[in-house]
VORO-154754 format. One record per residue: residue in three letters; residue number from 1; x negated, y, z of N, C-alpha, C in turn. Coordinates in steps of 0.05 Angstrom, whole numbers, plus 32768, in hexadecimal, padded with zeros to 4 digits. Atoms other than C-alpha are relative to their C-alpha. Example, Ala and Ser with C-alpha at 12.3 -4.5 7.8 and 13.67 -1.06 7.14 Angstrom:
! VORO-154754
[rec 'ALA', 1, [7FEE, 7FE8, 8000], [7F0A, 7FA6, 809C], [7FEE, 8018, 8000]] [rec 'SER', 2, [8010, 7FE8, 7FFF], [7EEF, 7FEB, 808F], [800F, 8016, 800E]] 
! end
This chain:
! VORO-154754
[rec 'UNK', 1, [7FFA, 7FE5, 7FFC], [8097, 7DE2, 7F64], [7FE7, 8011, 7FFB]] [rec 'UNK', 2, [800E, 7FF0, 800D], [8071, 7E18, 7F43], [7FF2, 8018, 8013]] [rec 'UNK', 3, [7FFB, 7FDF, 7FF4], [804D, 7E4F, 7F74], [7FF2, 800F, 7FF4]] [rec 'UNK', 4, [800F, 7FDF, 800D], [8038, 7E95, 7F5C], [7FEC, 800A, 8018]] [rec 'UNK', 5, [8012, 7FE8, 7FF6], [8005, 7EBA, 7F74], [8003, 801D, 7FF5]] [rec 'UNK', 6, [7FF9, 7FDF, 7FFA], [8010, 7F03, 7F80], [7FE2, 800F, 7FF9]] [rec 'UNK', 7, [8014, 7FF2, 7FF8], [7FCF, 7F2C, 7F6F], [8006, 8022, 7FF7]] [rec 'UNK', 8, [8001, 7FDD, 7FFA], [7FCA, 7F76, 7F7E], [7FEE, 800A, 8005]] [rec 'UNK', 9, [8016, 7FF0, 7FFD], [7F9C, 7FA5, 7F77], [7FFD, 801C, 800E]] [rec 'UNK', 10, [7FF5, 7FEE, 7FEB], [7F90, 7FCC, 7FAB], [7FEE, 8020, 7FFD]] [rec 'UNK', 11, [8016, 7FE6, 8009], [7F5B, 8001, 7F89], [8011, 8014, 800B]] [rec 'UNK', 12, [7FF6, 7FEB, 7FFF], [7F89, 802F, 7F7B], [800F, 800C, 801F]] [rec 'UNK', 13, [7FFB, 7FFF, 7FE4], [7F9D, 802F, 7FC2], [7FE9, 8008, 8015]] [rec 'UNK', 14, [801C, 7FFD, 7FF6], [7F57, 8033, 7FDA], [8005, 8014, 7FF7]] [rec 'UNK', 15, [8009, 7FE6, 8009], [7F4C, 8071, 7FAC], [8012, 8010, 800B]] [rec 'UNK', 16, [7FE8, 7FE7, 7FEF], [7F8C, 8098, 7FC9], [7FFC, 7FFD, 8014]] [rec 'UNK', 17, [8002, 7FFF, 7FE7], [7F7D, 8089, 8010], [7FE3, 800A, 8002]] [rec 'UNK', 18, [8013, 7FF4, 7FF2], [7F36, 80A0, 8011], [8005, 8014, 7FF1]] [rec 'UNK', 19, [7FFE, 7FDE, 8010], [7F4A, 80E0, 7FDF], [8012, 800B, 801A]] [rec 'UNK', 20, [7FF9, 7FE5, 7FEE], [7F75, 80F3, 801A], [7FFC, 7FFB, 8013]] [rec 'UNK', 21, [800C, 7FFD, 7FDD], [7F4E, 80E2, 8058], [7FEF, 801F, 7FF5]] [rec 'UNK', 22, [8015, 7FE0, 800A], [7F1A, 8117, 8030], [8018, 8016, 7FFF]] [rec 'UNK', 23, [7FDF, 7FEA, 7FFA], [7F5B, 8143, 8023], [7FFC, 800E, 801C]] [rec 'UNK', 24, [7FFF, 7FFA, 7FE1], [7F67, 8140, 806B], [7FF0, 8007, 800C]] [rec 'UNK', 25, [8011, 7FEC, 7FED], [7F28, 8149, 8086], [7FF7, 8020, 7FF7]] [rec 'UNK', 26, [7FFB, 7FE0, 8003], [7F1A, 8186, 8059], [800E, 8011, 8010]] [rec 'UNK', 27, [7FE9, 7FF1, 7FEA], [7F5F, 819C, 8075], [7FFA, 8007, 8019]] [rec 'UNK', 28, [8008, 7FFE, 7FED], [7F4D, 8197, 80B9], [7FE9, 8013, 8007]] [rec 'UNK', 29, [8013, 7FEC, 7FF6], [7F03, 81B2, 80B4], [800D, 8023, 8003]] [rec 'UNK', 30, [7FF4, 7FE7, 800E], [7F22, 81ED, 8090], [800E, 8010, 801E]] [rec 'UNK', 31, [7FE3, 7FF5, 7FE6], [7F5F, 81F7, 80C6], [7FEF, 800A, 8017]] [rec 'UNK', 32, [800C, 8000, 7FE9], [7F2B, 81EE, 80F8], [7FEB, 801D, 8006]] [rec 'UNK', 33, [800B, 7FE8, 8009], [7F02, 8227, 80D7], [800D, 801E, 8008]] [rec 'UNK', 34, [7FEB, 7FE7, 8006], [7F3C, 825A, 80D0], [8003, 8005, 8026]] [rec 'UNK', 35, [7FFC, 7FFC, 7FDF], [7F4E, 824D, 811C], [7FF1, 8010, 800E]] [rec 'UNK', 36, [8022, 7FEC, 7FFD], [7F0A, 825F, 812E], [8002, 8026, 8000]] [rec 'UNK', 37, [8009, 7FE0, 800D], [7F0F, 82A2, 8106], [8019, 8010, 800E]] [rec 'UNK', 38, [7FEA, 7FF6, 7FF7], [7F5A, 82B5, 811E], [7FF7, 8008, 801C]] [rec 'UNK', 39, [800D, 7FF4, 7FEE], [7F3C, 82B9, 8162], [7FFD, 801F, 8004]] [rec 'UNK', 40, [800D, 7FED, 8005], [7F0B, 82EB, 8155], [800A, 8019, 7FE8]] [rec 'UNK', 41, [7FEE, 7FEE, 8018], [7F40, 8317, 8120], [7FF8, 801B, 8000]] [rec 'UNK', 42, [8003, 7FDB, 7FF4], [7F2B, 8355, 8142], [7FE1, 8008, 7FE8]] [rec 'UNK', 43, [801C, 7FFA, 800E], [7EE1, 834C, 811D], [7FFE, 7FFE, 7FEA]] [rec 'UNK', 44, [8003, 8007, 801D], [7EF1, 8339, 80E2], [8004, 8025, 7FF1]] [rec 'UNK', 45, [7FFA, 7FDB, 8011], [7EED, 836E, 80A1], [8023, 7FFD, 7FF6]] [rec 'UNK', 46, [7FE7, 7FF5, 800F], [7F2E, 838A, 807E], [7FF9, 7FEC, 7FE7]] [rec 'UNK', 47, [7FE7, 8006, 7FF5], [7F62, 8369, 8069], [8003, 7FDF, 8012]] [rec 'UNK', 48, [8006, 8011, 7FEE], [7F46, 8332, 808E], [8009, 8001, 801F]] [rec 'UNK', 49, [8001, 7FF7, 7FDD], [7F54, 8351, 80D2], [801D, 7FFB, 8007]] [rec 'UNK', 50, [7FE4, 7FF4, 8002], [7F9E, 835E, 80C6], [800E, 7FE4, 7FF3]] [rec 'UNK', 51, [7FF2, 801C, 8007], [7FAA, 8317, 80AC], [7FF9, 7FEE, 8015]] [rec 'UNK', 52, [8008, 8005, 7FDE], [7F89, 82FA, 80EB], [800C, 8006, 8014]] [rec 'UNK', 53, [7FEB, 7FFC, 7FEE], [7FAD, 8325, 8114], [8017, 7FEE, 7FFE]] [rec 'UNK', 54, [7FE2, 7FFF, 8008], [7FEF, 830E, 80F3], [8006, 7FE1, 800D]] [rec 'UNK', 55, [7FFC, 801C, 7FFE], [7FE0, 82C3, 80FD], [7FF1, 7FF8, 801D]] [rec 'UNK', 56, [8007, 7FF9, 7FE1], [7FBE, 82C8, 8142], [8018, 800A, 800A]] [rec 'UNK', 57, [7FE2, 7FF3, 7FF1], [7FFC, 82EC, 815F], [8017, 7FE9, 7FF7]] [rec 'UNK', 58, [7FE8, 8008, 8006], [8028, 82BD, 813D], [7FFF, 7FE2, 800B]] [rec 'UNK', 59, [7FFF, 801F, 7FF7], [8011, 8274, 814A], [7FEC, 8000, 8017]] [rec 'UNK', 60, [800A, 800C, 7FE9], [7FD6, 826F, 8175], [7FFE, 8014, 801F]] [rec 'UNK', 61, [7FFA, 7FF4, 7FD6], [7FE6, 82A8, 81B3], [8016, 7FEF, 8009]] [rec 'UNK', 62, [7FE9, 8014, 7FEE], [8027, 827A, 81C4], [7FF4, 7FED, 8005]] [rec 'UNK', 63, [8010, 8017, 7FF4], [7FFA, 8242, 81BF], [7FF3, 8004, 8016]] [rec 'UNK', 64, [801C, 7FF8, 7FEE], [7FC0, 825D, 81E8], [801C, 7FFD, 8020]] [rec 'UNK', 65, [7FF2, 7FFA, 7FE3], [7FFA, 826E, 8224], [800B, 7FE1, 8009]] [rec 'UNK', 66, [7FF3, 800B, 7FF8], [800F, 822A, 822E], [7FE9, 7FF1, 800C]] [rec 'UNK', 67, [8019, 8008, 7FEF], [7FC3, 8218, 8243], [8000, 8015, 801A]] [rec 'UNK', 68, [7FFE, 7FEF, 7FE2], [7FC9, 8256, 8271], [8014, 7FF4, 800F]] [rec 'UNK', 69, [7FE8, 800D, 7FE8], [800C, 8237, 828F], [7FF4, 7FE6, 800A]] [rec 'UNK', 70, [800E, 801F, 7FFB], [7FE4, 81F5, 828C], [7FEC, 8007, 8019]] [rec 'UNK', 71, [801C, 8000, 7FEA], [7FA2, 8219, 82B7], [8015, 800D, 8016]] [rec 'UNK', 72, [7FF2, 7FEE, 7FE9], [7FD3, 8244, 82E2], [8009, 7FEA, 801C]] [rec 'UNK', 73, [7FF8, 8013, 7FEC], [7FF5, 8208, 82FB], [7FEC, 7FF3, 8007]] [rec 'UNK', 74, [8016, 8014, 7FF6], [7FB7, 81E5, 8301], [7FEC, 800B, 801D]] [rec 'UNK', 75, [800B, 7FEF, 7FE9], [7F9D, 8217, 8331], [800E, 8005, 8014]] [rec 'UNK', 76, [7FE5, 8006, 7FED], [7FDD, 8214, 835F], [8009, 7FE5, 8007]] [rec 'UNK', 77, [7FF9, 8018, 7FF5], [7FDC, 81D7, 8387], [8020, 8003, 8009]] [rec 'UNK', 78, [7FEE, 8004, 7FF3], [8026, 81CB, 8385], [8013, 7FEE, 800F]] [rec 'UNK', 79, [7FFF, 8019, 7FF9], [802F, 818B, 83A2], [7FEA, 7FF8, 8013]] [rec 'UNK', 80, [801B, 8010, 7FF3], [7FFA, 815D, 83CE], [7FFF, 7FEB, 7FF3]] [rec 'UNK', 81, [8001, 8018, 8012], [8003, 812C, 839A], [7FF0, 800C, 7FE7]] [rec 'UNK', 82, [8006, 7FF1, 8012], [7FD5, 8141, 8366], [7FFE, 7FED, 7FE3]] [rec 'UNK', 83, [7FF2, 800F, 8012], [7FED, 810F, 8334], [801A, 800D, 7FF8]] [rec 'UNK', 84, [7FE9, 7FEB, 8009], [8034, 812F, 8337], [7FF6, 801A, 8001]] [rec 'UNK', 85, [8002, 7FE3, 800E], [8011, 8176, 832E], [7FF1, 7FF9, 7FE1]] [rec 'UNK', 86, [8009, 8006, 801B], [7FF4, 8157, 82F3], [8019, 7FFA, 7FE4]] [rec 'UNK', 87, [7FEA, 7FFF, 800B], [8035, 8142, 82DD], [8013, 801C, 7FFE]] [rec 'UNK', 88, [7FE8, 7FDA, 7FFB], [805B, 8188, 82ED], [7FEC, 800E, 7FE9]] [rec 'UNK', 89, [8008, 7FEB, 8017], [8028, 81A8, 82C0], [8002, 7FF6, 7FE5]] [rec 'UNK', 90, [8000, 800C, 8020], [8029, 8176, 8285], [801F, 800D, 7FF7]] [rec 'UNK', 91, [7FE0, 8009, 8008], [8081, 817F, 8288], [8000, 801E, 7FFB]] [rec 'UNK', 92, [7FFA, 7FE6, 7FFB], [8074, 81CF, 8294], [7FEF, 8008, 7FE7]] [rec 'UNK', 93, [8011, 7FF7, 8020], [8047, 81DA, 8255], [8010, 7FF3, 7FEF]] [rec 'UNK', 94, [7FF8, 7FFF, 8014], [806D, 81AB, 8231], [8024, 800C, 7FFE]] [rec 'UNK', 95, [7FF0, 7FF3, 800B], [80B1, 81C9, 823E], [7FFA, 8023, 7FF5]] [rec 'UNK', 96, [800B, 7FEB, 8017], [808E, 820D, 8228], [7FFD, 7FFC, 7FEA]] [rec 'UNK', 97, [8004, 800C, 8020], [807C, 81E9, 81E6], [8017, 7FFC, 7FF2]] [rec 'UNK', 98, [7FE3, 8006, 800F], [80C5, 81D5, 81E1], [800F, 801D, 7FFA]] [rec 'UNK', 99, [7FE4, 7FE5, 7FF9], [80E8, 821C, 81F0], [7FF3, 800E, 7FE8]] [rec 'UNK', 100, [8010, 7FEF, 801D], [80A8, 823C, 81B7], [8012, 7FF1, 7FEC]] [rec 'UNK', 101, [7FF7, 800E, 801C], [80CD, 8208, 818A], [8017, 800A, 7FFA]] [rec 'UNK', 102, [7FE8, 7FF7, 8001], [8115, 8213, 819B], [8002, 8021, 7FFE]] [rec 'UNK', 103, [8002, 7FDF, 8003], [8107, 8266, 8193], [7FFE, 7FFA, 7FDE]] [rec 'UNK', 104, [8015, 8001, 8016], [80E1, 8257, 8152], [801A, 7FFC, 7FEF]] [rec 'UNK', 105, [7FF0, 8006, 8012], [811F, 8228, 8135], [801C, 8011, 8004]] [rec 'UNK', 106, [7FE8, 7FEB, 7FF9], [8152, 8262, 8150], [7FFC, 8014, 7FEE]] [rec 'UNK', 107, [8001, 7FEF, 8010], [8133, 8296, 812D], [8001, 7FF6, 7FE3]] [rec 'UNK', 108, [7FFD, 8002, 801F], [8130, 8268, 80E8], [801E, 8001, 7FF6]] [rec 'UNK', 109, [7FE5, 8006, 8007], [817D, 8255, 80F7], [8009, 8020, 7FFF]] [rec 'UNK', 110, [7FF7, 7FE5, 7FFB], [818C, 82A3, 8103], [7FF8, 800E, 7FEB]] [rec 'UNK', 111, [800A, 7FF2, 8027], [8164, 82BC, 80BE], [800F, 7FF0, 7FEE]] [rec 'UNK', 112, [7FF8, 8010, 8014], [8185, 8286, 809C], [801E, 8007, 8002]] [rec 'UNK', 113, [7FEA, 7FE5, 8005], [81C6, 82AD, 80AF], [800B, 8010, 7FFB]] [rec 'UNK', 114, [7FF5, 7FE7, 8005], [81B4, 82E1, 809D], [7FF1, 8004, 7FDE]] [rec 'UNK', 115, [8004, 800A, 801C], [81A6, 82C2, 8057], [7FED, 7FFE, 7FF1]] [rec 'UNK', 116, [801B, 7FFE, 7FFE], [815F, 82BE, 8058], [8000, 7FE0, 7FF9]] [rec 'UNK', 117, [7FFF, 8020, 8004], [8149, 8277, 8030], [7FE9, 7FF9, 801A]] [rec 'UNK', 118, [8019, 8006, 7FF6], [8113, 824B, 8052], [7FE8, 8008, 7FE8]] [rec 'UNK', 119, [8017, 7FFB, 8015], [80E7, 8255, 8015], [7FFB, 8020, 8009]] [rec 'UNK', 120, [8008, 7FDE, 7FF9], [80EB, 82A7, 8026], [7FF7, 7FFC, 8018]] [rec 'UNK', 121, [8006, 8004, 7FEA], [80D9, 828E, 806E], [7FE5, 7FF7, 8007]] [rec 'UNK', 122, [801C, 7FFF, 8008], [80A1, 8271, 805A], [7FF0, 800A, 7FF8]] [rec 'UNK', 123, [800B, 7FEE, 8010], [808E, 829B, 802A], [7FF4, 8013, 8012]] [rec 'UNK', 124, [8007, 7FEE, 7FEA], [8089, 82CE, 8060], [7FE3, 7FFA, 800A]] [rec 'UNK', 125, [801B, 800F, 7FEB], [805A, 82A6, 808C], [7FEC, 7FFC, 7FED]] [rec 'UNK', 126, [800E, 8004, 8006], [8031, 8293, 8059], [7FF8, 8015, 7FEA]] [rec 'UNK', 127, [800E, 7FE5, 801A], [8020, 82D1, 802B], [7FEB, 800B, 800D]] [rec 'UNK', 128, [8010, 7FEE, 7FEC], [7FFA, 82F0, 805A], [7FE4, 7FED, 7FFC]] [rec 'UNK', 129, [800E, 801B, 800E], [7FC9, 82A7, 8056], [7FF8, 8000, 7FDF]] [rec 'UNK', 130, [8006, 800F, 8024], [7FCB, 82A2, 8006], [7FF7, 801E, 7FFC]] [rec 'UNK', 131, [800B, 7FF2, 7FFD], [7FBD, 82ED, 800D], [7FD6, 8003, 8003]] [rec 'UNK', 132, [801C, 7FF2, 7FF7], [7F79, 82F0, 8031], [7FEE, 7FE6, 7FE7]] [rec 'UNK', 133, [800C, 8016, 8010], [7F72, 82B1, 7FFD], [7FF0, 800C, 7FE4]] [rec 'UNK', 134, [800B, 7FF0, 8020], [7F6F, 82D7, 7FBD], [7FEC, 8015, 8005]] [rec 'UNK', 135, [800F, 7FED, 7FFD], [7F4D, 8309, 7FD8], [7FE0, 7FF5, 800B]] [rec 'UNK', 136, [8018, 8011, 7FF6], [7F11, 82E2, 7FF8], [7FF9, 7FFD, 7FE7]] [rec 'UNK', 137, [8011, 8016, 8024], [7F0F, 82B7, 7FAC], [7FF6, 8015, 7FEE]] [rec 'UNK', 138, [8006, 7FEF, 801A], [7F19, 82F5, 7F89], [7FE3, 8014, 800A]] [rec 'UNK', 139, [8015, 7FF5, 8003], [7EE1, 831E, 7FB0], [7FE5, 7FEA, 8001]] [rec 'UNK', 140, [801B, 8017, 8007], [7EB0, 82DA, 7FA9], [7FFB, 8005, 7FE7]] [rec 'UNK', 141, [8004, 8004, 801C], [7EBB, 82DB, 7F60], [7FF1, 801E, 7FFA]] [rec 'UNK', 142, [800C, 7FE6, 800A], [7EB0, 8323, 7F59], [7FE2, 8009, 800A]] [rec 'UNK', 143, [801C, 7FFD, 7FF1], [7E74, 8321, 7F88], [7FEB, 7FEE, 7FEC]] [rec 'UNK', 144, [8012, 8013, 8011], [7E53, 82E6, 7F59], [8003, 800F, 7FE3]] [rec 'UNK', 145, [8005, 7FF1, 8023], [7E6A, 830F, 7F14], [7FE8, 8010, 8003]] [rec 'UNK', 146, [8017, 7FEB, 7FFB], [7E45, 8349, 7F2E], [7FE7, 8006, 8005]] [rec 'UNK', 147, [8022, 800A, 7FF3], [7E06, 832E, 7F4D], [7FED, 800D, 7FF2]] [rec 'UNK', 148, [8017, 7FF1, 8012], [7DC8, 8354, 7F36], [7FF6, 7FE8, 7FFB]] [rec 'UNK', 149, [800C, 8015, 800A], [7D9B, 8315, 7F3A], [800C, 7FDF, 7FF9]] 
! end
């Protein structure tokens, strides 16, 4: 009986798994960046301010409140078991997390109704983003054409 050997090369496997750990971490620094700046929206210049606002108001103030429901309860001993108030706040932040979700997939099912695609749904959310994009690249580029020295 004859056996085969199998060989495989696993390069090309190697090369796509570390192209998108780098991917990813980019991604992340990046995300981690923007977060940062959404914060502080108020300081930023024009049309920077007003696209900050847009995305601050939209994703991370619901976020931010479910740490306030998280410190609120944590500051209200409601129990003498402070294991089950540990538990009451984990179930009470995360059904907040659930009800932001179930709002979120109500209003997509309720636009989609009212015959609104997901791509226009998206579109929405993310113009505002690909916005402050072109405008950043385009005043870098124009800032490096112009340069006196």
């Amino acid at each position: 009986m004859k056996k085969y050997v199998v060989v495989h090369d696993d390069t090309s496997d190697t090369v796509l798994g570390c192209l998108g750990f780098i991917l990813l971490t980019i991604l992340g620094c990046t995300l981690y960046f923007f977060i940062g700046k959404l914060t502080v929206w108020h300081t930023l210049e024009l049309p920077y301010k007003y696209i900050a606002c847009f995305y601050n108001f939209l994703i991370l103030e619901p976020l931010k409140l479910s740490g306030t429901i998280w410190n609120w309860l944590g500051s209200k001993p409601l129990t003498g078991y402070p294991n089950l108030n540990l538990l009451i706040r984990l179930i009470a932040s995360s059904l907040y997390l659930y009800a932001i979700w179930k709002v979120l997939r109500f209003g997509k099912k309720s636009l989609k109704n009212y015959g609104v695609s997901n791509s226009k749904l998206y579109g929405t959310v993310a113009f505002p983003g690909l916005v402050a994009a072109l405008w950043f690249f385009g005043s870098a580029f124009l800032a490096w054409l112009f340069a006196a020295n």
